[in-house]
N, C-alpha and C positions, 0 to 999 in steps of 0.2 A: 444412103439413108442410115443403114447402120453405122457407118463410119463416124456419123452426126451426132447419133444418140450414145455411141462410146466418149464422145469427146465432148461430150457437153459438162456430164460431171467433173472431168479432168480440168473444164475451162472457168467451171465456178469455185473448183478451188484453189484455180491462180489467182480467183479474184477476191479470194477468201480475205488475204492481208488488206488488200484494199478497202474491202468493207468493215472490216476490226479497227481501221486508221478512225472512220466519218467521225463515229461517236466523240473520239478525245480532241480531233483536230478543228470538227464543223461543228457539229452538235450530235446531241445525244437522243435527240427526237426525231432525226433526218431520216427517211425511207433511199435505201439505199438506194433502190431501181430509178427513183426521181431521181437522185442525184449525180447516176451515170445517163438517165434520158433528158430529163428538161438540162441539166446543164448543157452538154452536148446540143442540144437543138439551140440555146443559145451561143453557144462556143462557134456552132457552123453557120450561123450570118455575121460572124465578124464585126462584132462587136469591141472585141479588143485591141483593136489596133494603137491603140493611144496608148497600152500599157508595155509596161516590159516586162518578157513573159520571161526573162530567167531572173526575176525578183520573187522568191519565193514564199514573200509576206505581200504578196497584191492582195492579199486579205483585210490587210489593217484598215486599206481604206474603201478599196470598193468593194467589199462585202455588201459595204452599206450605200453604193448608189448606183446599181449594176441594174435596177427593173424597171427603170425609166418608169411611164406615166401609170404602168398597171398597178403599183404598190397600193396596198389600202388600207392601213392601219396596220400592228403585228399582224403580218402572217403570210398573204402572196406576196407581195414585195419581195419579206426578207426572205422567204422559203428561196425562190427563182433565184435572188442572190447571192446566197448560200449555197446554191444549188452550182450553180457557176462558180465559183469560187473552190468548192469540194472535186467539181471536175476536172478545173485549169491541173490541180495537181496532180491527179490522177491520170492525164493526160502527161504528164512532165516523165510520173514512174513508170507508164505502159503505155508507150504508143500505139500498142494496136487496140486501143480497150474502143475506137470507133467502129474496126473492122469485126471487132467481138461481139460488138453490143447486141444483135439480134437472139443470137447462140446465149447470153446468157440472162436476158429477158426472157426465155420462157420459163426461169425459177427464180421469180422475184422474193418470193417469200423467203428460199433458200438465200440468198444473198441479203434480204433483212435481217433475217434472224443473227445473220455475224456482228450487225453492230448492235442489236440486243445484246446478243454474248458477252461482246465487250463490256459493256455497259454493267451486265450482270455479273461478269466476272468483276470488276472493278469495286464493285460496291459492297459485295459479300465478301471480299477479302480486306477491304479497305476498313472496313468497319468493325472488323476483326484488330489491327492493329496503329488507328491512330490515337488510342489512348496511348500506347507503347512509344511510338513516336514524341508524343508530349514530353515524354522524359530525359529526349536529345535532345529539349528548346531551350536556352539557358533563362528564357522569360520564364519559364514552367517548376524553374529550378527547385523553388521554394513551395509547391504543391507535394501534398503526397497523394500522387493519381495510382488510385487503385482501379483496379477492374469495376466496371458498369454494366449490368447488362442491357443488351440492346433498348430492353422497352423499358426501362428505368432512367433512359435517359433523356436529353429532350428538357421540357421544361416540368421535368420532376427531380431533377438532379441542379445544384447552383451550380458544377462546373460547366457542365454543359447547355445549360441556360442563360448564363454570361456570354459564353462564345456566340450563342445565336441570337443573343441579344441583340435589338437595332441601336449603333452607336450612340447615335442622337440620343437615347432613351438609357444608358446605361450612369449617368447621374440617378436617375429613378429607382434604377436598380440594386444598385449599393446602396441606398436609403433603407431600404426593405428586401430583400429577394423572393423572399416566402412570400410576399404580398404580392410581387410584381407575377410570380413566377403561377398564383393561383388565380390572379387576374388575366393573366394568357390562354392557361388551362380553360378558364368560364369563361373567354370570348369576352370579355369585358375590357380587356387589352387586345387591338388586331394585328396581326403582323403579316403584313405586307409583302410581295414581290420586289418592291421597292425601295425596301430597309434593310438598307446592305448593315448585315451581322459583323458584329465586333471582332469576331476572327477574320475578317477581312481584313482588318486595318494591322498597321505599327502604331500602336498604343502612343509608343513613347515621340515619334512625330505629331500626333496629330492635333491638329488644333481646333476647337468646340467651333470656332468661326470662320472654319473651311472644310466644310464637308469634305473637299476631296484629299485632304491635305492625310498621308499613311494611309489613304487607297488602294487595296490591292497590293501592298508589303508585309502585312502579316506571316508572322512567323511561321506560324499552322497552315497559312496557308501554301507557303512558299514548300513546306515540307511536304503537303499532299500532294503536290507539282513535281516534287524530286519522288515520291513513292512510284506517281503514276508517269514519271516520261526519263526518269532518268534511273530507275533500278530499287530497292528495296537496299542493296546493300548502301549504296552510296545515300537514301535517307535515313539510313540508319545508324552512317557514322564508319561504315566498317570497308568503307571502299570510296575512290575518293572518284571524282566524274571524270569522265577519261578512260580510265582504267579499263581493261579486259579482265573479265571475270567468265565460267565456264555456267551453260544454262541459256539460258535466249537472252538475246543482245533486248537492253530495254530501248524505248519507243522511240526516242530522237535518232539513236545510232540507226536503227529499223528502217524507219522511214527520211531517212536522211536530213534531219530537220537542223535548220541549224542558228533556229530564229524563235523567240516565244511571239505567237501569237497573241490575239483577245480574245479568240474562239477558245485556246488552250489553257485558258487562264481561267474561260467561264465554264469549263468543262471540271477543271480541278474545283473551284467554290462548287459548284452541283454535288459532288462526289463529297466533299468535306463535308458540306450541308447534312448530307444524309446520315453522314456517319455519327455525325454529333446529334441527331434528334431520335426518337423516339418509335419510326415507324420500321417495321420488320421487313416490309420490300419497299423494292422503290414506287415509288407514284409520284404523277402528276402535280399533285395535291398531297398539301400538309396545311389542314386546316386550310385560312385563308388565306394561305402562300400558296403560290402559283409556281412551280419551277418551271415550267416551261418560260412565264413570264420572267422569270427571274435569270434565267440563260443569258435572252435578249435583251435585258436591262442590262447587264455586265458588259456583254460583248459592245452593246450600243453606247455603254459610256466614252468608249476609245473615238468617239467621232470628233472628240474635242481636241482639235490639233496639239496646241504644245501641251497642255497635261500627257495625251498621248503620248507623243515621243519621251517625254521626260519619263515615264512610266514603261515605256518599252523599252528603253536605251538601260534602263535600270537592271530590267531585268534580264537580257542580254547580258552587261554585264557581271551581275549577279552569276548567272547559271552556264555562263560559256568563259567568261574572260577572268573572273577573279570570285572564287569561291567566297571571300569578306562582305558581306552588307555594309555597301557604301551611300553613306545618304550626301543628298546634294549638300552643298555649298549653302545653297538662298531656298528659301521655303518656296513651296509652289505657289503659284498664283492661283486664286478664288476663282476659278473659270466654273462652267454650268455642267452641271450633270442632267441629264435627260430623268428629270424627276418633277414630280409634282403630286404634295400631299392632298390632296382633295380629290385625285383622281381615284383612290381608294376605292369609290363605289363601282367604277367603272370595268366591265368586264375589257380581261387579256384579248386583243383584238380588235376592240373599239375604237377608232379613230375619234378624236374630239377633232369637231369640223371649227369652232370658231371659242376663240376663249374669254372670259368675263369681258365686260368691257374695260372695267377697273385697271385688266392688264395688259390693255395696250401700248403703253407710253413707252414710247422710244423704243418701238420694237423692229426688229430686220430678219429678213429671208435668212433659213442655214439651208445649207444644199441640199438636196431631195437624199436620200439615203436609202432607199428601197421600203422604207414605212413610211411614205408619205411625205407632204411635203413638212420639212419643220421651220416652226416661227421661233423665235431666239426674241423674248419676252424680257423687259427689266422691270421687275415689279420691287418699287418700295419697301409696300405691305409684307413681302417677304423677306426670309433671312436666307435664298439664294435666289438667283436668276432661273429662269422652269423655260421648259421647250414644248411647244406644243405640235404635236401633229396632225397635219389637218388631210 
């Protein structure tokens, strides 16, 4: 028994790395202990047999249909699949973490709090230096970014108010800023989970009648991806990726990663978000943005097959194959983003069971995804195709 209780501390901080990874690779709201027990209880009925377990992006796609009939709008579904998903890998870098699991279930909180840590380290330091990064962007070139301080920024500040501006909505904004930026402030303008921010996009791609089109290329954003997975020096210009440099190996080399995720993509927009707005720790909650909702919007855009690939292949080679931002050949295609402006009112978590009638026409099954089932809707009335989950 003593032997137990010397080695118990010793065995949660083998498993320390492992729960420092959930946050940036799974998400940043995952309870560690769930994600070494419910995945693990799904891992051990064999469930996967249809995948190939030494493809270490089985995340791209069955993240989102791994919970069969239990899914019920955001939240069981994708937790249990996410949960699987955090496991498979975790199972890949420490095979004994089944023979472990008991020994280090009895300090869950102690193995939560690592991917808080993360999370907290991330953000307190991040936030610290992504105006400095601004200065390596050559889109940035022509600003002169001075220091901001944390709570002056947000939508009190135009630089930072444009970044977090919703695309769609940045015609409005350069008409007026001070007007748009005092009608966000008094809730007379809402912003969304939904309204993926202009630091999202490549500006210079994107096109007003294709929402997806400079999705997830953004500069800023690309840079707070190289702060948080590939080193400080390397996004900062002074070390090139590859490189050995003396200090902790950053997060790809660490965890052997050798592929950009959508979970590690929605985890870098969370971290940028924060750094650019105005609140002093993290939360939940910023106004009526939901980040939690806003994780799972990100991650869940990648359901859309070739956007997807064409958007992972990018960044792949972007971040592993050739340092240059190479934009495609032929613009992307108008495909659906899992969006729908009316659902504003509706709380993060709610399944909408049946959608207007107005928007049924010519609609078809998309594959269950662990949030329910989704309907792939083409509505006229609107200026994109909307997905409903019922």
């Amino acid at each position: 028994m003593d032997a137990v209780r010397r080695s118990q501390p010793q065995l949660i901080r083998k498993y320390n790395k492992a729960a420092r990874g959930i946050a940036p690779m799974y998400s940043p709201f995952m309870q560690a202990n769930a994600a070494f027990s419910v995945g693990l209880d799904i891992e051990i009925e064999g469930n996967d047999e249809e995948d190939d377990e030494t493809d270490p992006r089985s995340c791209r796609r069955n993240s989102y249909h791994r919970a069969g009939n239990e899914g019920s709008g955001i939240g069981y579904g994708w937790d249990i699949s996410s949960h699987h998903v955090a496991c498979e890998h975790m199972l890949r870098v420490m095979p004994n973490l089944k023979s472990d699991l008991d020994y280090l279930l009895r300090d869950p909180d102690r193995v939560n709090s690592r991917v808080r840590a993360r999370r907290r380290d991330d953000c307190g330091k991040f936030r610290d230096e992504v105006l400095n990064l601004m200065r390596h962007i050559p889109e940035f070139a022509h600003l002169n970014i001075v220091h901001i301080e944390k709570a002056e920024r947000g939508w009190k500040n135009d630089l930072t108010a444009r970044l977090l501006c919703p695309m769609q909505l940045i015609p409005r904004f350069d008409r007026d800023s001070a007007q748009f930026r005092a009608d966000v402030r008094n809730a007379k303008t809402e912003i969304h989970c939904d309204d993926f921010f202009s630091a999202l996009y490549d500006t210079d791609m994107h096109d007003p009648e294709d929402f997806l089109s400079g999705l997830f290329r953004g500069p800023l954003l690309l840079k707070t991806f190289e702060w948080l997975f590939c080193g400080r020096k390397v996004a900062r210009g002074t070390l090139q990726f590859g490189e050995k440099a003396s200090g902790k190996e950053p997060f790809l080399a660490a965890y052997k990663i050798t592929q950009v995720t959508p979970q590690m993509i929605a985890y870098a927009a969370c971290i940028l978000r924060f750094a650019l707005n105005s609140q002093s720790e993290w939360s939940r909650k910023d106004g009526n943005f939901d980040v939690t909702g806003f994780h799972t919007n990100v991650a869940m855009s990648f359901i859309l097959d070739e956007w997807a690939d064409d958007t992972l292949a990018w960044w792949d080679k972007w971040r592993f194959l050739d340092r240059r931002r190479v934009h495609p050949a032929q613009p992307l295609s108008p495909l659906v983003l899992a969006q729908a402006p009316w659902r504003h009112s509706l709380p993060i978590g709610l399944p909408l069971k049946h959608p207007p009638d107005k928007m049924r026409t010519d609609s078809q099954p998309v594959v269950q995804y662990g949030i329910g089932i989704g309907i792939y809707v083409k509505d006229s009335s609107s200026a994109r195709p909307l997905v409903f989950f019922v």
